[in-house]
C-alpha positions as CSV (number, residue, x, y, z in Angstrom):
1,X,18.6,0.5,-20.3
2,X,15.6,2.8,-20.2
3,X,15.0,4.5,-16.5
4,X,10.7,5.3,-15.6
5,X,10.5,5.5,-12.7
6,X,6.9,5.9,-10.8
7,X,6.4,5.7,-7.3
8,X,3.4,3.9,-5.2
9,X,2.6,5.7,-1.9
10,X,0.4,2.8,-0.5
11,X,-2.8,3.5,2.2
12,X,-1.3,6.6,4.0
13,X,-4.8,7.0,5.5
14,X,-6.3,8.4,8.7
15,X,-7.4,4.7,9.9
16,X,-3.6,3.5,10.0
17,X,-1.7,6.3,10.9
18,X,-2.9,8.6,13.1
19,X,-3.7,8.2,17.1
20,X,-6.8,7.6,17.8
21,X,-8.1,6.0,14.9
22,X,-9.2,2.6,13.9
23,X,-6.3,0.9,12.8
24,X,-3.7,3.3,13.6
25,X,-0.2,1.5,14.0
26,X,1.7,3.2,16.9
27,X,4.6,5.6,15.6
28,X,3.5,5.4,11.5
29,X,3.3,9.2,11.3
30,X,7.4,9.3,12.0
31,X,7.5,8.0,7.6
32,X,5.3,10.9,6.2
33,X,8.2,13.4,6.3
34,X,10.1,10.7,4.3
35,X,7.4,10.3,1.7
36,X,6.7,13.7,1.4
37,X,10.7,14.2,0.4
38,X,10.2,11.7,-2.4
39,X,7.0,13.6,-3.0
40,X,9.4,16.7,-3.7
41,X,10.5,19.2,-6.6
42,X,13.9,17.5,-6.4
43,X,12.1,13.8,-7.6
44,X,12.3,13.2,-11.1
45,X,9.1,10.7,-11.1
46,X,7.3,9.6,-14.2
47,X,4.4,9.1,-12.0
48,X,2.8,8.6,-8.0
49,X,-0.2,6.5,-7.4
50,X,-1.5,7.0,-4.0
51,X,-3.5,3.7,-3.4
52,X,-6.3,4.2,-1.0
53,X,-8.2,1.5,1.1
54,X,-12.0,2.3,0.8
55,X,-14.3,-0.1,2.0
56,X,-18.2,-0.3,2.1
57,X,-19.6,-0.4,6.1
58,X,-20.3,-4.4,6.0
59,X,-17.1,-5.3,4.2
60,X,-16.3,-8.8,4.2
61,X,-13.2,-8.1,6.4
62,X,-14.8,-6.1,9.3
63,X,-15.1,-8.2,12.6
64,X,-18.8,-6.1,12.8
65,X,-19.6,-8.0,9.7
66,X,-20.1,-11.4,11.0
67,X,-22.7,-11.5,13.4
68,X,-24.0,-9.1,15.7
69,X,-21.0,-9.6,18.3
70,X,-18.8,-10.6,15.5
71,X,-15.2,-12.4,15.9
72,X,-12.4,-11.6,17.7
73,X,-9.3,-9.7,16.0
74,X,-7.1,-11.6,14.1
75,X,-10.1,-14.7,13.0
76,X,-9.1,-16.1,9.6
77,X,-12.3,-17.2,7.7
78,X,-12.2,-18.6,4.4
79,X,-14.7,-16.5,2.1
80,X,-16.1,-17.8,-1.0
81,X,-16.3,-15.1,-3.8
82,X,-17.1,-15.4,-7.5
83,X,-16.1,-19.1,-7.7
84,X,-12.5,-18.8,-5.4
85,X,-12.4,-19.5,-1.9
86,X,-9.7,-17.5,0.2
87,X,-8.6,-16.7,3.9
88,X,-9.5,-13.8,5.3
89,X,-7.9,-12.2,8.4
90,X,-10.9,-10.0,10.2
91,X,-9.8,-6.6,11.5
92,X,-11.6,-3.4,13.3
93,X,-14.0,-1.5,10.9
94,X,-11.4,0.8,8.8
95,X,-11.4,3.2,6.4
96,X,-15.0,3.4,5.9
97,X,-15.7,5.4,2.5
98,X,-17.2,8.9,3.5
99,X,-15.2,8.6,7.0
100,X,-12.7,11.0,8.1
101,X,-10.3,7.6,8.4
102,X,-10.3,6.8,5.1
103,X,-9.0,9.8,4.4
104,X,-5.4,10.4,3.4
105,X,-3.2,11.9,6.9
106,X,-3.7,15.5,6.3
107,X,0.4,16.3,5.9
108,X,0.5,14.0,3.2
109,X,1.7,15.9,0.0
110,X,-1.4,14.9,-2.2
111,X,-0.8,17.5,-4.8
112,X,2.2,16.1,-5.9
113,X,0.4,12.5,-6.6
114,X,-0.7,11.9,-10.0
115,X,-3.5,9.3,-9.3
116,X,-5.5,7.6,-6.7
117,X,-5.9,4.5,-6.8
118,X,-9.5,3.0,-4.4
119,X,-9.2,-0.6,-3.5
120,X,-11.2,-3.1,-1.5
121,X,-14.6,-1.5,-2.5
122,X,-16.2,-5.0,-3.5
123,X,-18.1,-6.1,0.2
124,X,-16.8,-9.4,-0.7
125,X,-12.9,-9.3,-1.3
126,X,-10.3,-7.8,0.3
127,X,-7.1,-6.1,-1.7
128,X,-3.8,-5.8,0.1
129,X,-2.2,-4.9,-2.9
130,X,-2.7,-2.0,-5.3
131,X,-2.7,-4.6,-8.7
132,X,-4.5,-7.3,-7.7
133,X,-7.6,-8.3,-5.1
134,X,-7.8,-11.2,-2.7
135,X,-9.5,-13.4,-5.8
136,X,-6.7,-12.4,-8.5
137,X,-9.0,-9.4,-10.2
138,X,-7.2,-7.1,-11.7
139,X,-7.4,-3.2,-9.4
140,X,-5.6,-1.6,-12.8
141,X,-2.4,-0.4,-11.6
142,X,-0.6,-2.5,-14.2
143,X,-2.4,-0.6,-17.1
144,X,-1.9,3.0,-15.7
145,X,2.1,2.1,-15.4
146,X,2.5,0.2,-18.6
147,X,0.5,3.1,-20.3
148,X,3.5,5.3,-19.0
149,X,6.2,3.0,-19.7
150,X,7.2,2.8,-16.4
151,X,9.9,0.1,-15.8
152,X,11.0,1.1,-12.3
153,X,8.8,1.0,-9.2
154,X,9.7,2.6,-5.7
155,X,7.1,2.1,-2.9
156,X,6.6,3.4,0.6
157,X,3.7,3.3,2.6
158,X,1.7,1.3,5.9
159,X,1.9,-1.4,6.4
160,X,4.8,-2.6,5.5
161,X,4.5,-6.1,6.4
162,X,0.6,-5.8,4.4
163,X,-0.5,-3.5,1.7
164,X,3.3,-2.5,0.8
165,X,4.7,-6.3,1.0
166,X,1.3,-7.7,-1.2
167,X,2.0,-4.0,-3.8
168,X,5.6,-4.3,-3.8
169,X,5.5,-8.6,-4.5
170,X,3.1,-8.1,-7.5
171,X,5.5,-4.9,-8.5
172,X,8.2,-7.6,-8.8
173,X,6.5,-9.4,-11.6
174,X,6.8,-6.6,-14.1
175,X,9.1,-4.1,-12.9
176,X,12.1,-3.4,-11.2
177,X,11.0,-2.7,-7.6
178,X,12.3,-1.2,-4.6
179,X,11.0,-0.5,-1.0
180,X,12.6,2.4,0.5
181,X,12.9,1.6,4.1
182,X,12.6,5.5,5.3
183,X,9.2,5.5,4.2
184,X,7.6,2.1,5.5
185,X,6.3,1.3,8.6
186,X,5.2,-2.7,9.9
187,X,3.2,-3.4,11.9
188,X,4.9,-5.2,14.4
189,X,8.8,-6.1,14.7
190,X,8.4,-9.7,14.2
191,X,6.0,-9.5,11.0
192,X,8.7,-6.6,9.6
193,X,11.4,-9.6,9.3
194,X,9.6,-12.0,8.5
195,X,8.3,-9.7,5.4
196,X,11.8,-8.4,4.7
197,X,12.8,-11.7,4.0
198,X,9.9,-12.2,1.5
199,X,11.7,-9.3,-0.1
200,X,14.9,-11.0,0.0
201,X,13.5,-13.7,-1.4
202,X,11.5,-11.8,-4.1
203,X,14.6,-9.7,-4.8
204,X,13.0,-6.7,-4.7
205,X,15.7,-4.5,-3.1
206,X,15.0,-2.9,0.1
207,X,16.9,0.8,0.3
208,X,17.3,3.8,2.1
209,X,16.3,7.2,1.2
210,X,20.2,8.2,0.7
211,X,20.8,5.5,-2.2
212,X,21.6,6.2,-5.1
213,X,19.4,5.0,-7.5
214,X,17.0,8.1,-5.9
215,X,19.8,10.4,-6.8
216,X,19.7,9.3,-9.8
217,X,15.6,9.9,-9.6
218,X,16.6,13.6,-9.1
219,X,19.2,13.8,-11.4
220,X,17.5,12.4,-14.2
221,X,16.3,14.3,-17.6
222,X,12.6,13.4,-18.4
C-alpha cells in the first residue's frame, strides 16, 4: 500500500491561542511545541497545510454582527445563504483579516508549511473545516492533496472539539486520517469527549506523538 502522508495544522492563530486575545482557549499554547516537532527535519511529510481562519469585520458569525448590542455568546441562529439554511453558533469578533489575531502564534514553525490555506472569508458562511464551508462549498483542500497523491492525513491544531473535529471528519471521506492527540487542544473537557467519540465513531484514529505510524513518517524514503 502506497504511504503520502501530508499534515493539516488547523487555525494555530493569535485569536485562539494566545492570552489576551479574542478567542484564546486557556492553556492552547502547551500543543505548539508538539506541532512544531511534527513540523521538523526528522518528518518525512509529502505536504503541511496550515488552514487559517480569516474573516471580514461583519462576518455572519460575530455576535457584533447582529444588531448594535448584538447576542449573547453561544446564540445559534439559522442563516440563509445561497439557497441553504444552517445553524450558526455566534462567537466574539475573531481573527479579523489585517488583525494581529488572525495571525499565526509567532513560535509556530511557518517555514516548514507548504500552504496556507484562508477559510471563512465569505460574510455569510462560516467554515470549521479546511474542505468544506457551513453550505457544502468546496475551500479546495481536496484538490491541493489529491494533486499530491496524498492518501494519509495527520492533523493537529485548536480546537479540537471545532475546526480539527469538522477537518479531520471530512479527512475521513478520502483518506486515511489521524489526530495526534499531543498536538490538539478542546475547548472544554466535556466537548473533548464528546468529540473523541465522533472520532471513534468516524474511525479516524486518535494517537500520540510516540506512535508508530509517525516513525514511520520519519523513517520513510520520499
Amino acid at each position: 500500500m502506497s504511504f503520502h502522508p501530508a499534515l493539516i495544522v488547523v487555525d494555530v492563530q493569535n485569536d485562539f491561542v494566545t492570552p489576551g486575545f479574542a478567542g484564546h482557549i486557556p492553556g492552547a499554547t502547551k500543543v505548539i511545541p508538539f506541532i512544531n516537532q511534527l513540523l521538523g527535519e526528522d518528518y518525512k511529510w509529502d505536504y503541511i497545510v496550515a488552514t487559517k481562519d480569516l474573516h471580514p469585520a461583519d462576518h455572519v458569525s460575530f455576535r457584533a454582527s447582529h444588531g448594535p448590542k448584538g447576542m449573547p455568546k453561544g446564540t445559534v441562529l439559522d442563516i440563509n445563504a445561497y439557497g441553504k439554511t444552517y445553524k450558526q453558533q455566534l462567537w466574539s469578533t475573531h481573527c479579523v483579516e489585517g488583525t494581529v489575531g488572525a495571525e499565526f502564534h509567532p513560535e509556530l514553525k511557518m517555514d516548514k508549511v507548504d500552504y496556507i490555506l484562508p477559510k471563512g472569508m465569505d460574510t455569510l458562511v462560516e467554515s470549521y473545516s479546511g474542505f468544506y464551508d457551513a453550505v457544502g462549498r468546496d475551500n479546495g483542500l481536496k484538490k491541493i492533496l489529491d494533486d499530491r497523491n496524498i492518501t494519509h492525513v495527520f492533523v493537529v491544531g485548536v480546537a479540537g472539539d471545532m475546526c480539527v473535529r469538522d477537518t479531520a471528519l471530512h479527512a475521513k471521506e478520502y483518506y486515511d486520517t489521524y489526530v495526534v492527540n499531543d498536538g490538539i487542544y478542546m475547548s472544554t473537557e466535556e466537548a473533548g469527549q464528546l468529540t473523541l467519540r465522533d472520532f471513534d465513531d468516524a474511525k479516524i484514529s486518535v494517537i500520540t506523538i510516540n506512535d508508530p505510524i509517525l516513525e514511520a513518517v520519519k523513517n520513510r524514503t520520499k
